[in-house]
C-alpha positions in Angstrom: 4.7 -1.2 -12.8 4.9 -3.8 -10.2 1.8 -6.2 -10.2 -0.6 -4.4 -7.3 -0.9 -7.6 -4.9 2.8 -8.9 -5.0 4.2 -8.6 -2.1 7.8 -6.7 -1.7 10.2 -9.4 -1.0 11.7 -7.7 2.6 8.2 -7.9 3.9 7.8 -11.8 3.0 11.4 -11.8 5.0 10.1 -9.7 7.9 7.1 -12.3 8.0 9.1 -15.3 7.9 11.5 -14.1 11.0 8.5 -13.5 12.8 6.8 -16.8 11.7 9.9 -18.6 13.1 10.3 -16.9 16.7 8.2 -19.0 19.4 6.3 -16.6 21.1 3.9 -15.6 18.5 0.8 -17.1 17.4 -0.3 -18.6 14.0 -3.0 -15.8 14.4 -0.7 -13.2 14.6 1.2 -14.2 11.1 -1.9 -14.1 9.1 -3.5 -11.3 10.6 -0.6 -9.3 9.6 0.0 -10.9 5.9 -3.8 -9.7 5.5 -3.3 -6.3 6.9 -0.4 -6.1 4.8 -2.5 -7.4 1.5 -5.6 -5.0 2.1 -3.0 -1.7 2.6 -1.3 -3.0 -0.5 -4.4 -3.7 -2.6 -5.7 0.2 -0.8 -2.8 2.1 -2.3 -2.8 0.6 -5.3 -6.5 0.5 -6.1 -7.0 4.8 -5.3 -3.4 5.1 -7.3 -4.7 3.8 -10.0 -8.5 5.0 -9.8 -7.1 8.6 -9.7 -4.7 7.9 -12.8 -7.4 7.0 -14.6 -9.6 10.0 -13.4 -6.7 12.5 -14.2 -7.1 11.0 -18.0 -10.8 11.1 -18.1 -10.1 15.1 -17.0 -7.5 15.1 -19.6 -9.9 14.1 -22.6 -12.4 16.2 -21.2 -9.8 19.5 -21.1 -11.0 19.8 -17.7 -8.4 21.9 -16.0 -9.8 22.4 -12.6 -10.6 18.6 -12.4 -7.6 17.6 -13.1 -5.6 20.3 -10.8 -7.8 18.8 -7.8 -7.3 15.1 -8.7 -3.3 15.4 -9.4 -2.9 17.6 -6.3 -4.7 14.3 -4.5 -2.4 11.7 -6.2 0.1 13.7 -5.3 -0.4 13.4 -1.9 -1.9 10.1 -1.9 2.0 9.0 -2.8 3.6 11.4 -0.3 1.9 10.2 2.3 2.6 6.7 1.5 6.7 7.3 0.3 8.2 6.5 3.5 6.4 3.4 3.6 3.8 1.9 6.6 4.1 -0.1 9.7 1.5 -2.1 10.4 1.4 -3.8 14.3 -0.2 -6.7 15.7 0.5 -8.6 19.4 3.5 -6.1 19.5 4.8 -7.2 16.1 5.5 -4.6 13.5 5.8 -5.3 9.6 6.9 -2.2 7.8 5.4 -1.8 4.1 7.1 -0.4 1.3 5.5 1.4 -1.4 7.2 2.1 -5.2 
């Protein structure tokens, strides 16, 4: 599994172009890495809180528990498989999620 807070390299790349352009603002750049951190570090955190829930259901042979909380992973992930775009000033940094 890929570490939670790394970064996928096209976004870095999408952040650099619009680090180098001259219209935008210092402001703009790090508002959207940090955007782009805290979704990351979202996804990741209630992937991996419900993965750990569906095992704790597992070892406790709860069925209906763990119906409910795969059923919410699974969405959790579909929602997210087409990735995100995140905007700021009219700038837009699409996230990827694996």
């Amino acid at each position: 599994m890929k570490e939670p807070f790394a970064i996928d390299k096209n976004v870095l790349k999408q952040l650099h172009i619009i680090n180098s352009l001259e219209v935008r603002t210092d402001l703009t750049v790090q508002s959207l890495y940090a955007r782009a951190v805290l979704t990351y570090s979202s996804y990741y955190f209630k992937e991996q809180y419900l993965r750990k829930q569906i095992d704790l259901s597992l070892e406790c042979r709860n069925k209906e528990q763990f119906y409910i909380l795969s059923s919410e992973l699974s969405s959790h992930i579909e929602s997210h498989k087409n990735g995100k775009t995140i905007s700021e000033n009219g700038y837009n940094l699409f996230l990827t999620f694996h």
